[in-house]
C-alpha positions in Angstrom: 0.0 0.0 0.0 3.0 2.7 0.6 4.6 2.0 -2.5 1.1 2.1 -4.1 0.7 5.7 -2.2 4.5 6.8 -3.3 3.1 5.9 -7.0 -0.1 7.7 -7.3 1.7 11.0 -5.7 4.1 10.7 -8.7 1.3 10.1 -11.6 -0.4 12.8 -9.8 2.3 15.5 -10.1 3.4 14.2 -13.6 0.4 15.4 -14.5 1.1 18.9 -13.6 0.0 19.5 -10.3 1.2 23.4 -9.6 2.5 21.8 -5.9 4.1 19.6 -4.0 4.3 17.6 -0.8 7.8 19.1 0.5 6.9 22.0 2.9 8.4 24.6 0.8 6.3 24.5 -2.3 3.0 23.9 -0.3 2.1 27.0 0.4 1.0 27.3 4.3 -0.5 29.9 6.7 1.1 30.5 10.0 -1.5 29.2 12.6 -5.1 30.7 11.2 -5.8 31.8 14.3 -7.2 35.6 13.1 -5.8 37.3 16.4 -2.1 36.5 14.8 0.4 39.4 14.2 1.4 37.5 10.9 -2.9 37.9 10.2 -3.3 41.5 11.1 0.1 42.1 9.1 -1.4 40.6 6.2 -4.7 42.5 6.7 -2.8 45.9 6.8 -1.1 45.0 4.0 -3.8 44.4 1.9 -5.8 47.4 3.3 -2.3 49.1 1.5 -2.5 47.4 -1.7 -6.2 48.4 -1.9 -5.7 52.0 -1.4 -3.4 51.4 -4.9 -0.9 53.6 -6.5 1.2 50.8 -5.6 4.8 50.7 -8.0 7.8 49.2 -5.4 7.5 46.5 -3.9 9.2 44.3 -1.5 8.9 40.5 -0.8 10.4 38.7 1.9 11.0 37.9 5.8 12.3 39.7 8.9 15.5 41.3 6.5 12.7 42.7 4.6 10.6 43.4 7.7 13.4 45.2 9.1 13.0 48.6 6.9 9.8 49.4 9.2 11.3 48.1 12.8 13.4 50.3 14.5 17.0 49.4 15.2 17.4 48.4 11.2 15.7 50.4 8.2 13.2 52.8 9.1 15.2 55.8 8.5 16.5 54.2 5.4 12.8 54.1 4.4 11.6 57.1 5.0 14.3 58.5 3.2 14.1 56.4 0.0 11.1 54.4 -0.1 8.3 57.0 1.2 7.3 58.9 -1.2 5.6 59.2 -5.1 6.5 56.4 -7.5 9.2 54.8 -4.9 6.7 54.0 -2.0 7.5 50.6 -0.7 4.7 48.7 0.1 6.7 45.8 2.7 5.5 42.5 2.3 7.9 41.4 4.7 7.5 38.8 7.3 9.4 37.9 10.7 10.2 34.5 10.3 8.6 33.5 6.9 9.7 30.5 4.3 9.0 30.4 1.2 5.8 28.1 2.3 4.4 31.6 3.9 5.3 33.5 0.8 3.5 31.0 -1.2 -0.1 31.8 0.8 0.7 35.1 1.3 0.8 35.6 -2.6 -2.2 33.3 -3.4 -4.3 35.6 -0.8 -4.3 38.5 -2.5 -0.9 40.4 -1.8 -0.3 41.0 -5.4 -3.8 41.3 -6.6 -5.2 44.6 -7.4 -2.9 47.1 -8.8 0.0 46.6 -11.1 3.3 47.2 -9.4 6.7 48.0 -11.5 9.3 46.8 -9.4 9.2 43.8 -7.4 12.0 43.0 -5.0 12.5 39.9 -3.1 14.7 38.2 -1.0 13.3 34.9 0.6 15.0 31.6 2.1 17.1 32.0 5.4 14.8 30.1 6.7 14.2 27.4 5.2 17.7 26.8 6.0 17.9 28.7 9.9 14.9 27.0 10.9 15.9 23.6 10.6 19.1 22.3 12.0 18.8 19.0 10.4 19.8 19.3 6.5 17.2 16.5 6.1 14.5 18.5 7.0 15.2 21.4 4.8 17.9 20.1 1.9 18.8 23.6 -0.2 17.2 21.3 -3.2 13.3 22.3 -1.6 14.6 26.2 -1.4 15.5 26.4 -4.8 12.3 24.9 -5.6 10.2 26.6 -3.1 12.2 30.3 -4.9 11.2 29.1 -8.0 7.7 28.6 -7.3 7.5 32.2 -5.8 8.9 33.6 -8.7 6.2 31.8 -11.2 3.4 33.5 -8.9 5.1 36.4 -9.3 5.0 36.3 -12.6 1.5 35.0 -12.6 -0.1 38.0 -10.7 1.8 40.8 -11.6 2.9 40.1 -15.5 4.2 43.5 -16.5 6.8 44.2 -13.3 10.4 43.8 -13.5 11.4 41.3 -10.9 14.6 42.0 -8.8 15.7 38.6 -7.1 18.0 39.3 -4.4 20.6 36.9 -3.1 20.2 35.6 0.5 22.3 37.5 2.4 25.6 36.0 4.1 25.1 35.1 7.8 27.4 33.6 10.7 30.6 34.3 11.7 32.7 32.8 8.5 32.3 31.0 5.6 31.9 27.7 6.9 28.9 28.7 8.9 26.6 25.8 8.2 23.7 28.2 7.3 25.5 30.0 5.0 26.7 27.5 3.2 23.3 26.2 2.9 22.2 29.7 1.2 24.7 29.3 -1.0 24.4 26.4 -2.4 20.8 28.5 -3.4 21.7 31.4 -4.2 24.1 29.5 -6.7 21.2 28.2 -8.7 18.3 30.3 -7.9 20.5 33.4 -10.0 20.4 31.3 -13.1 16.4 32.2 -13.3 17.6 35.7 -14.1 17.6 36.2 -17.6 18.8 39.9 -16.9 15.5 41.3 -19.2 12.7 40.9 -16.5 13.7 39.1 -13.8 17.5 40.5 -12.5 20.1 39.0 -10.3 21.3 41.8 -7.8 23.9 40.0 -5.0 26.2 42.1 -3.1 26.9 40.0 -0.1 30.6 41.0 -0.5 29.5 44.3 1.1 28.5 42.5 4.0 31.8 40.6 4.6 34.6 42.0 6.5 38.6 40.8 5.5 37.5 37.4 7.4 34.3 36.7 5.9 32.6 37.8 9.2 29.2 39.8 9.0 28.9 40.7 12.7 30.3 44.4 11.9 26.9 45.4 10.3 24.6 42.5 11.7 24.7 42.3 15.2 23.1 38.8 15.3 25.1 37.9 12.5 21.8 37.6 10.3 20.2 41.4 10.8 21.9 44.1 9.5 21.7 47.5 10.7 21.0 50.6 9.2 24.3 50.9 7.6 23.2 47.3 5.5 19.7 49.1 4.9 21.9 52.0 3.0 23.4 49.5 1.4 20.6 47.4 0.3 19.0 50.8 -1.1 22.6 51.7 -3.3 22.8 48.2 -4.7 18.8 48.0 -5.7 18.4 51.1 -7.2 19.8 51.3 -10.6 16.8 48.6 -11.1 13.8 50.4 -9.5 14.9 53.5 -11.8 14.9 51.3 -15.0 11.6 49.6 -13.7 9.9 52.8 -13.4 11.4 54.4 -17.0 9.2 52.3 -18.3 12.2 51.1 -20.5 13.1 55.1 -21.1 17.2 53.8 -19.3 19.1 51.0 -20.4 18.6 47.9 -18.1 21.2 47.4 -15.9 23.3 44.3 -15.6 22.9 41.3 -13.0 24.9 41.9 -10.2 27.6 39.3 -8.6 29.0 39.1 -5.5 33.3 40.0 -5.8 33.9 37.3 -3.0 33.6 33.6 -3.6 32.0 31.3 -1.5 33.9 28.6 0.5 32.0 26.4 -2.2 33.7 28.2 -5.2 37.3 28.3 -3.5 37.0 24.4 -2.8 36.5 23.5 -6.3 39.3 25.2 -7.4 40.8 23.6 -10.8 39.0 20.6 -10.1 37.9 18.8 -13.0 34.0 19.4 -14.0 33.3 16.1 -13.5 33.8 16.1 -9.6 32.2 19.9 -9.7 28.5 19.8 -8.3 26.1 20.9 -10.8 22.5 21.7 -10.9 20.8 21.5 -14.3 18.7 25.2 -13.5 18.5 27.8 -16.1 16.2 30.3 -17.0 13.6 28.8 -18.5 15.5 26.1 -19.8 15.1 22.5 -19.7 12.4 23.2 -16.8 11.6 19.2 -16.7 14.7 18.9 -14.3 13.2 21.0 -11.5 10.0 19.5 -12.1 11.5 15.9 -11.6 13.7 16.8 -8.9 10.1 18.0 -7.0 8.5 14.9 -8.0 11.3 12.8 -6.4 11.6 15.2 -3.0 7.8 14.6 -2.6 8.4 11.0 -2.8 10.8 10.7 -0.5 8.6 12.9 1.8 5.5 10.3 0.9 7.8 7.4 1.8 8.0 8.7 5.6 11.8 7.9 5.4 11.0 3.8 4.4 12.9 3.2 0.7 14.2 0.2 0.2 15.9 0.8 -3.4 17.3 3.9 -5.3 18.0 3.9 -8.7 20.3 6.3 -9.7 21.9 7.6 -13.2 21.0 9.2 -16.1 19.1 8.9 -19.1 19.2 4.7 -18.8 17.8 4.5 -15.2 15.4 6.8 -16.1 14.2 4.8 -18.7 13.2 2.6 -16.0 9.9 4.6 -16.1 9.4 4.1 -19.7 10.7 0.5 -21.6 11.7 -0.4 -18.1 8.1 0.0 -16.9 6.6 -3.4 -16.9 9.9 -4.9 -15.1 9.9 -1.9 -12.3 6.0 -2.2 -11.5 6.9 -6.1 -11.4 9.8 -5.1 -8.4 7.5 -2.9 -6.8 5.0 -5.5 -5.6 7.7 -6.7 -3.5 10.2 -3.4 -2.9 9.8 0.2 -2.2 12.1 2.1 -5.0 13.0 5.8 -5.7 14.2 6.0 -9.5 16.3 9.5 -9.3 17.7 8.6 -13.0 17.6 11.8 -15.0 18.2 12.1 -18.8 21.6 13.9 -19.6 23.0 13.9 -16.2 26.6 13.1 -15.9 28.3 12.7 -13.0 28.8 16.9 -11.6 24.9 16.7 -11.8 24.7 13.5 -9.7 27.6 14.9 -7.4 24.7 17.9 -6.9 21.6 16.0 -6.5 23.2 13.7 -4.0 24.3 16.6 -1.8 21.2 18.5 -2.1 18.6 16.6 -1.5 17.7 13.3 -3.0 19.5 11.0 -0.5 17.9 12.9 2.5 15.4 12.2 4.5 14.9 8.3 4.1 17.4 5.1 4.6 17.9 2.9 1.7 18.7 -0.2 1.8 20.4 -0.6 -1.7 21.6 2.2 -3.9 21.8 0.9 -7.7 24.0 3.0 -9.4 25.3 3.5 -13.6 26.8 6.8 -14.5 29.1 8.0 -16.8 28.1 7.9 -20.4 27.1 11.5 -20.9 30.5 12.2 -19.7 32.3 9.9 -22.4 34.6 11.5 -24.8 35.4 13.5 -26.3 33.7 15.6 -23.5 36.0 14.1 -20.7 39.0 12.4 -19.7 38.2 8.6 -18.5 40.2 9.6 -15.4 37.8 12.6 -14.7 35.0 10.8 -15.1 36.6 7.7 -12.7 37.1 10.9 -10.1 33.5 11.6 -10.9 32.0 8.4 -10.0 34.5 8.1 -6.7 32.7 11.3 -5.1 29.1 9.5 -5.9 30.1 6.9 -3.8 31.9 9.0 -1.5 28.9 11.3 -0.4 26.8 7.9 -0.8 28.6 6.5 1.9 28.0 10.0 4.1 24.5 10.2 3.3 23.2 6.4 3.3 26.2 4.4 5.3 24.1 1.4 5.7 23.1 1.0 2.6 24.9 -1.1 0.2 25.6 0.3 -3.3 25.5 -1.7 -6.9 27.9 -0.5 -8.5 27.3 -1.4 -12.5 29.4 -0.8 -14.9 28.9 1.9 -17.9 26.8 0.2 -20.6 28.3 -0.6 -23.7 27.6 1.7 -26.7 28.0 2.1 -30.4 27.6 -0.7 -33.0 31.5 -2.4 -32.2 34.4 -2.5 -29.9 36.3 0.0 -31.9 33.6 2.4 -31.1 36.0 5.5 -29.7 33.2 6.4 -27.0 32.7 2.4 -26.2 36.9 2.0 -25.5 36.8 5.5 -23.1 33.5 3.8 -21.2 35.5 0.3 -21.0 38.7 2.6 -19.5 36.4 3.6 -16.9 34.9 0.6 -16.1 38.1 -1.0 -15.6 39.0 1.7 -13.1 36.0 1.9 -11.4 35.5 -1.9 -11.0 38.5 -1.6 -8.1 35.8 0.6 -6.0 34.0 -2.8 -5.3 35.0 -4.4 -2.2 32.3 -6.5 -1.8 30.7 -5.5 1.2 29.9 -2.2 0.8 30.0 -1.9 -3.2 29.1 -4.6 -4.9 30.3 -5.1 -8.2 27.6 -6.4 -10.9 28.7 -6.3 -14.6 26.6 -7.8 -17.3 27.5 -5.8 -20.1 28.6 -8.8 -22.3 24.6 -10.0 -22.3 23.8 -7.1 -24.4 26.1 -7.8 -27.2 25.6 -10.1 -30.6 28.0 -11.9 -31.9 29.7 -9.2 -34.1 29.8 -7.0 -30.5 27.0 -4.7 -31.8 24.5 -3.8 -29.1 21.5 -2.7 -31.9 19.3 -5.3 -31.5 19.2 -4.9 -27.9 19.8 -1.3 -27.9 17.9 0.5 -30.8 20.3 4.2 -30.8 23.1 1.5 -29.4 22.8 3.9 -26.1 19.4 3.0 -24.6 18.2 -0.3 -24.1 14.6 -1.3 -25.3 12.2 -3.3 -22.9 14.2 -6.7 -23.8 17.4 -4.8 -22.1 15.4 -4.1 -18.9 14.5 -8.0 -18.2 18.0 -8.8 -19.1 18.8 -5.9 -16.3 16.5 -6.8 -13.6 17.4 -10.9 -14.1 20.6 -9.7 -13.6 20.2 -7.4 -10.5 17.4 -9.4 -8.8 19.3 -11.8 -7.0 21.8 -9.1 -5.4 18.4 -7.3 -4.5 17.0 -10.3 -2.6 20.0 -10.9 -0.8 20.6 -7.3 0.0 16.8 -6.5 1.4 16.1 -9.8 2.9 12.8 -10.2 0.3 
């Protein structure tokens, strides 16, 4: 019945349902007791919007909250944001996620007048709040920011949306908060196309020589009115352009000048050991989709998962020619297919970190990955690095589960096949990652060749195998899947 459940929440939001299970998407009220400050906030605010003549606007929590509380931004706002055009209506919120935002925005606090500029700045905590990365992986804040920013768009069509990086908090940049925001603010920027929805991040304002903030935010998350001037210099080149109605030239996105402990750590590493999301502006917007449709299972799973699938493209497929032989495995086993079409191993690297091995125990990772990376794109020894950091964060993430390692699949029509012999390179590399125990090698490749070493009849583009190459798969895998889970 649970994997029947973990099933009809997937059909359901493969059909296109606007939201999810994970608590940031869904969008959520604070207690719905009327009498709430958060409730006559939101009246207030509305009673605002109504009066209309609304053109600036400001979306977020307490940071945003803080130009009307004294202590922080008031001055700052009477200054800038009080008057004609430039009067700010604050929808900011003590303590809000991106959950709040959601309601907030459904319930009228962009309906009724046509605003210009729309700033926001939202996420903090979804990270602050919850000291378990489980409970709040940066994968859900991405997708809770870009749910925001799709009502946004939704209600207020014409306005010119400034997305504002999180700002820096803690003491240093290995504050485990902050490097939680980062890893968003990393891939919620790549929504700005720099035309009508802008990137404006100037947390290097904020840092001090040691990467400390506590010289403008007292609590180390709060700045003071000195971060409020700031704020207002960095943001307004774009309400000017917003309200010139195109009469100035747009300005550019703006990056932070300091890296992030992520950025220094990667170095001259080798992309294929780099974590990567797949997010883009507008682009390929299936992977974000997918990635919410695999965080809700694993939320609908209440932490019970007995195998994960993971890869690219040909564990995907497991959903499509593999369908018959996966609904045959789930009668007996719970499984979480996070195969996604194009990945190579960076995106993998990413997904693992971020998201899709929290929050649940496995007892058996399945893993294939390396094909997209083949050359000419990259070295057989990067990719061999690629696949080592897989298993590594495996191992942090799921240390009791057991990993099936296979190797790359064969491809192209004969051994001399130049993408085939870099594949096989790897393989024989990777095959001394096995021990096992832990990692269990499982190799059979030679099953899906004919005699002339061609792989077409099994494997119709000689990449993908056809519903023939998923019973030859799961014959294959089955017995290490009954010994591993005991069924």
């Amino acid at each position: 019945m649970k994997m029947k459940r973990m099933i009809a929440v997937a059909a359901l939001l493969a059909a296109g349902t606007s939201f999810g299970a994970i608590r940031a998407v869904t969008p959520t009220t604070w207690n719905g007791k009327p009498g709430s400050w958060q409730m006559k906030r939101h009246a207030e605010k509305m009673r605002q919007a109504a009066a209309g003549g609304v053109k600036v606007v400001f979306i977020g929590d307490s940071i945003t909250n803080g130009w009307e509380q004294k202590g922080r931004g008031p001055e700052q706002l009477e200054k800038y944001f009080s008057k004609g055009d430039w009067k700010m209506l604050n929808l900011g919120y003590s303590a809000d996620r991106t959950e709040h935002v959601l309601w907030r925005l459904d319930n009228g606090e962009l309906d009724g007048y046509e605003a210009k500029c729309i700033l926001l700045m939202i996420g903090t905590n979804n990270t602050g709040h919850f000291k378990k990365f489980c409970d709040e992986p940066p994968a859900d804040t991405i997708l809770g920011i870009r749910e925001i920013l799709k009502k946004i768009r939704a209600k207020q069509p014409k306005a010119k949306v400034v997305l504002t990086a999180i700002f820096p908090r803690g003491a240093n940049e290995g504050d485990q908060f902050r490097l939680r925001n980062d890893v968003v603010n990393r891939e919620v920027r790549k929504f700005c196309d720099g035309k009508t929805v802008f990137w404006c991040d100037f947390s290097d304002r904020f840092l001090d020589e040691k990467g400390d903030t506590g010289w403008i935010m007292k609590d180390r998350l709060h700045p003071g009115p000195q971060g409020y001037e700031i704020w207002y210099e960095e943001v307004k080149p774009y309400i000017e352009y917003a309200l010139s109605d195109g009469k100035l030239p747009p300005p550019k996105n703006r990056f932070s000048k300091v890296k992030t402990a992520a950025e220094k750590a990667e170095g001259n590493l080798p992309e294929t050991v780099r974590p990567d999301a797949r997010v883009g502006a507008g682009r390929i917007a299936w992977w974000l989709d997918r990635l919410l449709q695999k965080r809700n299972q694993i939320v609908a799973s209440k932490g019970e998962i007995d195998l994960v699938f993971l890869g690219d493209s040909i564990t995907h497929n497991w959903e499509r020619q593999g369908k018959a032989q996966l609904a045959e495995l789930a009668k007996t086993y719970s499984i979480l297919d996070i195969g996604y079409s194009g990945d190579r191993t960076q995106h993998v690297i990413w997904r693992c970190q971020n998201g899709e091995l929290d929050g649940y125990k496995a007892k058996c990772v399945m893993m294939m990955i390396g094909t997209n990376n083949a050359y000419p794109r990259n070295k057989p020894e990067d990719v061999v690095k690629g696949i080592r950091r897989i298993l590594d964060v495996i191992a942090e993430k799921q240390p009791q589960a057991k990993v099936l390692l296979l190797p790359i699949f064969v491809r192209g029509e004969g051994p001399q096949n130049v993408q085939r012999k870099a594949n096989e390179e790897v393989n024989a590399a990777i095959r001394g990652f096995a021990d096992g125990e832990k990692v269990i090698w499982c190799d059979f490749n030679a099953k899906y060749l004919d005699e002339k070493g061609d792989t077409k009849w099994i494997m119709p583009d000689r990449v993908h195998p056809n519903e023939a190459g998923y019973k030859i798969w799961t014959a294959a895998v089955l017995p290490h899947f009954k010994s591993i889970c005991g069924k």
